[in-house]
Every structure is written in structure tokens, then in C-alpha cells.
BALOBA-1460 file (C-alpha; in Angstrom, 3 decimals):
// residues 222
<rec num="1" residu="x" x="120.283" y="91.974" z="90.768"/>
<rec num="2" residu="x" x="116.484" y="92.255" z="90.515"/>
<rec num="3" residu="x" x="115.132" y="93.943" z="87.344"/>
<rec num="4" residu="x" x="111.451" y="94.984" z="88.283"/>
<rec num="5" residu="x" x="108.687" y="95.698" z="85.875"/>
<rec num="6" residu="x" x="105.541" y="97.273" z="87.697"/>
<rec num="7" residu="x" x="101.954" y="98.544" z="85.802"/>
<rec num="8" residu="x" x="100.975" y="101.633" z="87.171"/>
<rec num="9" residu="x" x="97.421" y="101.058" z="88.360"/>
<rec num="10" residu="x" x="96.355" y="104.203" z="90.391"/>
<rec num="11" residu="x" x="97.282" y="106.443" z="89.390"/>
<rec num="12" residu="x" x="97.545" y="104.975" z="85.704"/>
<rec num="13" residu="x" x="100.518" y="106.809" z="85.489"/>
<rec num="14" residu="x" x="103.377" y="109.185" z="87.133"/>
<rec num="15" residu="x" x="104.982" y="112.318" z="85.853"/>
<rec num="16" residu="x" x="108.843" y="112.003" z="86.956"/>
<rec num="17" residu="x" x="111.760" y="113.535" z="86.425"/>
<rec num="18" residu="x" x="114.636" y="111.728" z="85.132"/>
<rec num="19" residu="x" x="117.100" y="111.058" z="88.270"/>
<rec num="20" residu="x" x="113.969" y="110.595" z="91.151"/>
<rec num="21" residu="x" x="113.050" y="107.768" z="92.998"/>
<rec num="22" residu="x" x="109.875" y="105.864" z="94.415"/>
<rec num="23" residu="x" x="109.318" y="104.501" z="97.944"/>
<rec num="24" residu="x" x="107.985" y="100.899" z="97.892"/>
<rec num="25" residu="x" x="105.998" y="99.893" z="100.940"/>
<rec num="26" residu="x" x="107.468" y="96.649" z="101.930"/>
<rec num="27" residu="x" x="105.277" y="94.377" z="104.437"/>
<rec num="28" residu="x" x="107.574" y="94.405" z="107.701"/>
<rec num="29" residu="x" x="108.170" y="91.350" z="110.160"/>
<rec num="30" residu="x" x="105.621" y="92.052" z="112.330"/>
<rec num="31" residu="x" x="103.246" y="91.899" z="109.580"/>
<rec num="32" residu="x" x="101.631" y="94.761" z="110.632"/>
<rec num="33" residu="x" x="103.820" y="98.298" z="109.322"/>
<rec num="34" residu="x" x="105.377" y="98.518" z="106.716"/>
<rec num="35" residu="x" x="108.828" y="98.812" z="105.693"/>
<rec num="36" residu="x" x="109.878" y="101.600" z="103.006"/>
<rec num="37" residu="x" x="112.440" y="101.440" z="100.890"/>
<rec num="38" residu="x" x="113.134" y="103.565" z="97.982"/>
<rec num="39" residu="x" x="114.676" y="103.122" z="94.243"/>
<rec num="40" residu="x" x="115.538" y="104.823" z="91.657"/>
<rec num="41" residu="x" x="113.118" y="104.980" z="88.509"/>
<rec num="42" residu="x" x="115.464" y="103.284" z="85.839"/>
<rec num="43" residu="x" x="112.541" y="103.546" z="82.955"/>
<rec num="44" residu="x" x="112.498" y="106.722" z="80.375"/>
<rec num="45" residu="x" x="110.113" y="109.374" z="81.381"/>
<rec num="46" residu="x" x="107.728" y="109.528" z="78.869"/>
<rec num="47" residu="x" x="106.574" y="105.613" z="80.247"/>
<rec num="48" residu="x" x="104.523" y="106.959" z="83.389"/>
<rec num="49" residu="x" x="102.498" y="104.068" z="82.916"/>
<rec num="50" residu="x" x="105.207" y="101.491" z="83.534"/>
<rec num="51" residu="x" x="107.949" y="102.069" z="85.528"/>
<rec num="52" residu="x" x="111.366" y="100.113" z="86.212"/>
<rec num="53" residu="x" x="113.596" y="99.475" z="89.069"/>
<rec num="54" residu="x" x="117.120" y="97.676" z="89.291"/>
<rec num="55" residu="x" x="117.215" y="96.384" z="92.874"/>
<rec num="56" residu="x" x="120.399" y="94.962" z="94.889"/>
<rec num="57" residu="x" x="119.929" y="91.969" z="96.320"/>
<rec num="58" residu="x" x="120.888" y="91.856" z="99.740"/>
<rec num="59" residu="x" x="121.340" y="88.521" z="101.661"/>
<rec num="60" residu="x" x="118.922" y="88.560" z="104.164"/>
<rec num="61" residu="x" x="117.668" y="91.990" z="103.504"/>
<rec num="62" residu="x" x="113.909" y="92.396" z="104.137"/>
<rec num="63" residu="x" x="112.849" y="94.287" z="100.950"/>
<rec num="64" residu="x" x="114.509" y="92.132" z="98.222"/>
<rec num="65" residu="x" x="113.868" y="88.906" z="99.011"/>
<rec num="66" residu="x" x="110.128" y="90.221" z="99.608"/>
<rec num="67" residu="x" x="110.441" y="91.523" z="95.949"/>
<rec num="68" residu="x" x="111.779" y="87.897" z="94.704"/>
<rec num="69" residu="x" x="108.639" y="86.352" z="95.790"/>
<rec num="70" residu="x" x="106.434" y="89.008" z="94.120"/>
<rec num="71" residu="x" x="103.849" y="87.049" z="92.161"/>
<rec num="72" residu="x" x="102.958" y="88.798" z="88.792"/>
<rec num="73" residu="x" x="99.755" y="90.863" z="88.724"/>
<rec num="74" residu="x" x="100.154" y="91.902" z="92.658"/>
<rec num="75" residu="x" x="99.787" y="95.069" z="93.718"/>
<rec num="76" residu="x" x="102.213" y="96.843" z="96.155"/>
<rec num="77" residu="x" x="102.051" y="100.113" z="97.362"/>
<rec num="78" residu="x" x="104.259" y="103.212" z="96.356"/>
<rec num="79" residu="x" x="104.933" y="106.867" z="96.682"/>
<rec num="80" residu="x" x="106.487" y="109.805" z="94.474"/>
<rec num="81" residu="x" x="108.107" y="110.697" z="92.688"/>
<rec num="82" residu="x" x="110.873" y="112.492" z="95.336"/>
<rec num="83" residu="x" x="114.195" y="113.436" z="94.690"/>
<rec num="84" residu="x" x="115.856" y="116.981" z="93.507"/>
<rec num="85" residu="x" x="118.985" y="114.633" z="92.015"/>
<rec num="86" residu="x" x="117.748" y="115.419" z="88.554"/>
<rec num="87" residu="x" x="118.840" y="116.491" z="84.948"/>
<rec num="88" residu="x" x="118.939" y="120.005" z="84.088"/>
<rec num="89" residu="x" x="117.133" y="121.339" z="81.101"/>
<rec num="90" residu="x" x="119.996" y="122.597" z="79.212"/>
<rec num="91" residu="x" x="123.989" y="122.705" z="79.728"/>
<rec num="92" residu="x" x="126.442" y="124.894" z="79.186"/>
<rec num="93" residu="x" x="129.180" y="122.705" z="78.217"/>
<rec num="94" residu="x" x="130.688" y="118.850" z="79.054"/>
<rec num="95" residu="x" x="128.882" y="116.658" z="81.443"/>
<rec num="96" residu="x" x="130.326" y="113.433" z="83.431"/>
<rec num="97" residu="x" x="127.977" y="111.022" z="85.275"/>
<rec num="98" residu="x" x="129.776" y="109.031" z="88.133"/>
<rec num="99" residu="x" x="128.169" y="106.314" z="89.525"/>
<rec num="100" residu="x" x="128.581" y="103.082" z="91.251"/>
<rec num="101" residu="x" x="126.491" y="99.366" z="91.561"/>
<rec num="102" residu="x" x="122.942" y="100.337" z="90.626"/>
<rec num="103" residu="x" x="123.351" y="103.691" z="90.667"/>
<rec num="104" residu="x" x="123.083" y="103.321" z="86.740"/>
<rec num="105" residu="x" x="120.155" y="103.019" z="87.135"/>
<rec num="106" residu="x" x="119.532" y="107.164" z="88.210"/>
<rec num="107" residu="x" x="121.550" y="107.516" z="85.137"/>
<rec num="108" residu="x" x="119.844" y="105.490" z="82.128"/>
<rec num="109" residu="x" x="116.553" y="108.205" z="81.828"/>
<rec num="110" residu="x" x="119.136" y="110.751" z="82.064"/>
<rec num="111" residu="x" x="121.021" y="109.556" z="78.918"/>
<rec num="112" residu="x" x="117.358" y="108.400" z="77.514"/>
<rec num="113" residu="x" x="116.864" y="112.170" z="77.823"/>
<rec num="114" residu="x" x="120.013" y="112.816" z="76.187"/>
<rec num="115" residu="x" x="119.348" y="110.787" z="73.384"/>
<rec num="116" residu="x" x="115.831" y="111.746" z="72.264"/>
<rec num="117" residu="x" x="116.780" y="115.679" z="72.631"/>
<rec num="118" residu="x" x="120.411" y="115.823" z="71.686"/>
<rec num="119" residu="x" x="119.678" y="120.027" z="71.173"/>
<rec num="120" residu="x" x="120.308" y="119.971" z="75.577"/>
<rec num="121" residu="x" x="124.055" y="118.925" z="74.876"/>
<rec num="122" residu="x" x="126.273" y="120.687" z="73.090"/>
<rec num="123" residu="x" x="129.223" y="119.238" z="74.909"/>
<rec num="124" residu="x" x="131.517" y="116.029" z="75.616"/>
<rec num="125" residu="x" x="129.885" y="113.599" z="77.630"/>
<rec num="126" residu="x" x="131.260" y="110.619" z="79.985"/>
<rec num="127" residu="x" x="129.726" y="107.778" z="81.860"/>
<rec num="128" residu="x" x="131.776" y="106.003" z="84.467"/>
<rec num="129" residu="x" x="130.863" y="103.213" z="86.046"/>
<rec num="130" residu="x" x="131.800" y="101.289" z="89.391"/>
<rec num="131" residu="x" x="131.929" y="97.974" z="90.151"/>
<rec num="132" residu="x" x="133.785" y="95.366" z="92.267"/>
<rec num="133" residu="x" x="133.606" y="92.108" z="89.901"/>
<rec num="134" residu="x" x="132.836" y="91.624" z="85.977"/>
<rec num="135" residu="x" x="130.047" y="89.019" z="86.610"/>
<rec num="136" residu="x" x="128.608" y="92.227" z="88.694"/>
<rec num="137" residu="x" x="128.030" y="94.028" z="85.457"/>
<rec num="138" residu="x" x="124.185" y="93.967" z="84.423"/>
<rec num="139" residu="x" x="122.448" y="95.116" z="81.533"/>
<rec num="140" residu="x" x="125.653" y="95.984" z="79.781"/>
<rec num="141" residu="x" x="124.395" y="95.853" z="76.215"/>
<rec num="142" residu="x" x="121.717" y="98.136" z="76.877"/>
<rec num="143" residu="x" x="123.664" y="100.988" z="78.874"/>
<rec num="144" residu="x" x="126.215" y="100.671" z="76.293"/>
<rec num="145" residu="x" x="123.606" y="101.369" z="73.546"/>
<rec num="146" residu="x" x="122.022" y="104.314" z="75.460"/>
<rec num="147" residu="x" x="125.920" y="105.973" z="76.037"/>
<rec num="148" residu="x" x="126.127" y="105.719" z="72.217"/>
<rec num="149" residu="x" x="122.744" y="107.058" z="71.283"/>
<rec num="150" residu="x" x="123.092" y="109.966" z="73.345"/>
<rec num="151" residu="x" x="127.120" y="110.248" z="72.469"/>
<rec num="152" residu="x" x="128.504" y="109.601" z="75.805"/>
<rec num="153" residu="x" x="131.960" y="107.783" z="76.096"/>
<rec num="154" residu="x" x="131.384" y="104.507" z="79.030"/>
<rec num="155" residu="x" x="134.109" y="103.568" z="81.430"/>
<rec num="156" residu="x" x="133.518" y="100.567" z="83.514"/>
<rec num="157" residu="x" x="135.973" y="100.386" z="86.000"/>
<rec num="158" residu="x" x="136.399" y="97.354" z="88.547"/>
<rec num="159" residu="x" x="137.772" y="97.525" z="91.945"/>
<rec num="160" residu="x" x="137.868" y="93.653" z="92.232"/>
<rec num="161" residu="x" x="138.779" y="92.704" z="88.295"/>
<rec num="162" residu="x" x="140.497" y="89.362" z="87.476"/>
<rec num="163" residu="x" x="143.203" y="88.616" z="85.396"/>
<rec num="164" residu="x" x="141.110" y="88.753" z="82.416"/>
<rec num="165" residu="x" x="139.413" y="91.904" z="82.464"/>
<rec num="166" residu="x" x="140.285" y="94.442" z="80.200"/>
<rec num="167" residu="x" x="138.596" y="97.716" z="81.205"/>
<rec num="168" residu="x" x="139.605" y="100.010" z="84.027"/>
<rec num="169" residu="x" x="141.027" y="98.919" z="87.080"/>
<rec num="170" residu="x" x="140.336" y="100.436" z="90.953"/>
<rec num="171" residu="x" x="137.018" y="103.043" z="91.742"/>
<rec num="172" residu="x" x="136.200" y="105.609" z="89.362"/>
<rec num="173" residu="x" x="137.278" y="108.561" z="90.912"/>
<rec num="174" residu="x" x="140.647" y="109.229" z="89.476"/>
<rec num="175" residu="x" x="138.720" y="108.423" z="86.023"/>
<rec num="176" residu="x" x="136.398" y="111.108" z="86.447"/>
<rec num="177" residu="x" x="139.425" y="113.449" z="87.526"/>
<rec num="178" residu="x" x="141.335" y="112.922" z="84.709"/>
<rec num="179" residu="x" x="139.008" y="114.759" z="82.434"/>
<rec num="180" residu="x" x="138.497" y="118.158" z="84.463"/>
<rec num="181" residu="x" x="141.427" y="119.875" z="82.619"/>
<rec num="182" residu="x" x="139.954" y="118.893" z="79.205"/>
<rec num="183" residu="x" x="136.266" y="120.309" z="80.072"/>
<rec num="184" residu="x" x="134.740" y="123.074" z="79.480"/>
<rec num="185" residu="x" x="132.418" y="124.704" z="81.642"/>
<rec num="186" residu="x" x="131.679" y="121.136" z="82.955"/>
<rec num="187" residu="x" x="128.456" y="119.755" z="85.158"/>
<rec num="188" residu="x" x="129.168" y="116.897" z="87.390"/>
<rec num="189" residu="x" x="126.439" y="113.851" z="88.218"/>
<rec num="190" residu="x" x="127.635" y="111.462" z="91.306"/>
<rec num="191" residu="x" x="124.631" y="108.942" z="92.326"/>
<rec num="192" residu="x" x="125.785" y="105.792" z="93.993"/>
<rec num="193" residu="x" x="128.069" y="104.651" z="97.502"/>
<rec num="194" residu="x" x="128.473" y="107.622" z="99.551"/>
<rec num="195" residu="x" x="132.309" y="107.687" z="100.334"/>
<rec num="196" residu="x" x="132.820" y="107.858" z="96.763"/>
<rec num="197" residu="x" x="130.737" y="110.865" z="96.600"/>
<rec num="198" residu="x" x="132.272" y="112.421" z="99.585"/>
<rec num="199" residu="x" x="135.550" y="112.133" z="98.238"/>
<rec num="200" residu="x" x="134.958" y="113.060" z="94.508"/>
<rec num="201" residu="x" x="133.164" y="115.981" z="95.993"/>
<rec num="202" residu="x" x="135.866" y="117.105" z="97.808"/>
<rec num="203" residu="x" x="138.255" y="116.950" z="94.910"/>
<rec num="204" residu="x" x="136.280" y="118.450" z="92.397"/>
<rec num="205" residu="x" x="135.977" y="121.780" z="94.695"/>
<rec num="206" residu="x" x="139.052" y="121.880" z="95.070"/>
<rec num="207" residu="x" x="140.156" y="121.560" z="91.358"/>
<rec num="208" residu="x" x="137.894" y="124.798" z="91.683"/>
<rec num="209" residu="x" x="134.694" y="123.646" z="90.580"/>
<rec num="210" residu="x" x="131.348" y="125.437" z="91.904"/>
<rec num="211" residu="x" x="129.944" y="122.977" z="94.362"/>
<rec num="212" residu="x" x="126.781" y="124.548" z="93.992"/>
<rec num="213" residu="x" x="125.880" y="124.446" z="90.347"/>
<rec num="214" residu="x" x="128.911" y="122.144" z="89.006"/>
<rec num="215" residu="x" x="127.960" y="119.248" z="90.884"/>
<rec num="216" residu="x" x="125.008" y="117.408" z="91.798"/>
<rec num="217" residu="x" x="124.858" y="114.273" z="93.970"/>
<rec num="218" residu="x" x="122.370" y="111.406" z="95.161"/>
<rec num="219" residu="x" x="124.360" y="109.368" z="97.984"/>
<rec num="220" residu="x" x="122.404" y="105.781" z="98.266"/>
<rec num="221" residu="x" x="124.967" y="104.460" z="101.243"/>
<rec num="222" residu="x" x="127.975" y="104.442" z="102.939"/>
């Protein structure tokens, strides 16, 4: 997992939403396009000037191992903010993030958000998380400080745990079901693998929630 730091330098600084994204341009093999890859803005919103993504690394994949050999102080080019995946400005009752991998990382500014302006929330709030392995788990301490600041209950759930591990077993989505009879008038985030969307999706609608304005999703792949 790559935890990037960049210095906004032109613009000094960029008005986002928590929940967008960025497009880095990535040089390509030919050396002469690029290639663009895009990544959720893990950093609070009131630091425009400095902005943070958590990156997968991918074996072989073009655009992290190009970020590994990032020397400080270069510049590479970006654009944004995009993305309609975002937090709403109030809420009528619960809300439940689901996500998966680095997904998280849509989610920390959200619960940043949460924190600093607890007046948005007047409900329950859950965070569950998806991973295969426990040595997958990344900046633990610091999402588990931001669920507690902004009151939100984390579930880490592992599809691949060993005999050790403690929390949840399997995918998340029968962890996020298990609350729907217990919520009231509740809002839905899903950011991460896109089956588990698909299929949480599915079930929530029809539990009878409101796919429009219930539940909001941000698919990163398949």
C-alpha cells in the first residue's frame, strides 16, 4: 500500500468534496501519452493545499510502481476534483459506510467531516470494512481514531482471516444487513470492489430501501 503526500503547487490549493477523486497523469510506455489513473482524496477537506492518496500496489501495474519511484519535490500532473460519490450536508437518521481495500480511503474525510461538525448526525453510525488478510489492514490506528471521534462503530471483517484473528469473518455484506431492521430512516455509503456493491445494492432495495436517495455508491472494480 502506497501512502502519498503531494504539495499542491498550481493551483496552491483545491476545493473538494469529501468522497471525490483526482486523476494522476501517469507517463505511459511509450513515453509519449500519458496514462490516467484516478484516486480517491483520503486527506480532510479543509487541507486543499496538501492532499493524500492511499494507492494499491499492483504487481506490474504501470501507475504504482511509477508512483514508488517518485522522487520527493517532483511534480506530476493532476485533474479535479470529479466524483458525485459524496457526503450529504445533513441526515435524517443512521448512516452505514461499506467499503472494501482502499476504499477507506473515500471514507476517512467523510468521518473527518463527521467529527468536526457532529450537528450533521443525529443518528447511529457504522463503518465496515473489507479485507482478505490481517497484514492487509493499513492505517488501523488512525481510522479507528476517526470512527471514534465522529461516533461511528468499525467492523473489520476478513474474507481470508487466520486462525488468530478475532474480528469478523467472510465480506461485509451480511454485516451491513444485519443492521437495516435496527435503523431508522437510514443512508447507505458503498465505495470499493464492484460485485460487492452490486450485490449489497440489490439487497438493500429489496429490504425496501430507496435506491435513489438511501444509497449512494462509488464502484472502483470488479
Amino acid at each position: 500500500m502506497l501512502d502519498l503526500r503531494f504539495c499542491m503547487k498550481s493551483p496552491p490549493r483545491l476545493d473538494f468534496r469529501a468522497g471525490q477523486f483526482v486523476t494522476l497523469h501517469v507517463p505511459s510506455d511509450d513515453k509519449i501519452g500519458f496514462l490516467r489513473r484516478s484516486y480517491s482524496i483520503a486527506s480532510p477537506t479543509f487541507l486543499g493545499d496538501r492532499l493524500r492518496l492511499i494507492v494499491r500496489q499492483i504487481p506490474g501495474g504501470r501507475a504504482s510502481e511509477y508512483l514508488m519511484r517518485v522522487s520527493p519535490g517532483e511534480t506530476i500532473p493532476m485533474a479535479g476534483p470529479f466524483g458525485v460519490f459524496t457526503l450529504a450536508q445533513a441526515h435524517p437518521g443512521d448512516v452505514v459506510f461499506g467499503t472494501t481495500g482502499t476504499g477507506i480511503a473515500t471514507i476517512m474525510p467523510m468521518l473527518e467531516e463527521h467529527a468536526r461538525a457532529p450537528e450533521r448526525l443525529s443518528g447511529k453510525r457504522y463503518v465496515h470494512w473489507g479485507l482478505r488478510r490481517e497484514e492487509d489492514i493499513f492505517a488501523r490506528d488512525e481510522v479507528e481514531e476517526l470512527c471514534r471521534r465522529a461516533g461511528a462503530e468499525l467492523c473489520i471483517h476478513l474474507s481470508a482471516a487466520g486462525p488468530g484473528w478475532r474480528g469478523r469473518h467472510g465480506r461485509i455484506n451480511a454485516g451491513v444487513l444485519e443492521h437495516v431492521s435496527r435503523l431508522s430512516s437510514p443512508v447507505f455509503y458503498l465505495v470499493g470492489n464492484g460485485a460487492m456493491i452490486s450485490e449489497l445494492k440489490s439487497s438493500l432495495v429489496g429490504l425496501g430501501l430507496d435506491r435513489k436517495h438511501q444509497i449512494r455508491t462509488e464502484a472502483f472494480f470488479d
